[in-house]
C-alpha angles and dihedrals in degrees: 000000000000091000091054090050089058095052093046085050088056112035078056092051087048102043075058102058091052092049092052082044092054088047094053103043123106088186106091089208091050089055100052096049094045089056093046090058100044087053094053089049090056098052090056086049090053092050096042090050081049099051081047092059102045086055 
């Protein structure tokens, strides 16, 4: 339990750091790219957090 808590911690930090990325890009395929893969991010997140809670 404790292993799928840290990858949760860490899909959302990094979900985070490419939405910051994509904010701060001046590059419109950067961000693009950058918001695809926060998004992503997120959604493992999503399913990770799900899989915690059915235990």
């Amino acid at each position: 339990m404790k292993d799928y808590q840290a990858h949760l911690e860490k899909l959302r930090k990094d979900a985070a750091e490419c939405a910051l990325v994509r904010d701060l890009a001046t590059d419109q395929a950067k961000r693009e790219m950058f918001d695809r893969l926060a998004k992503h991010l997120d959604q493992l997140a999503d399913e990770i957090a799900r899989a915690i809670k059915a235990q």
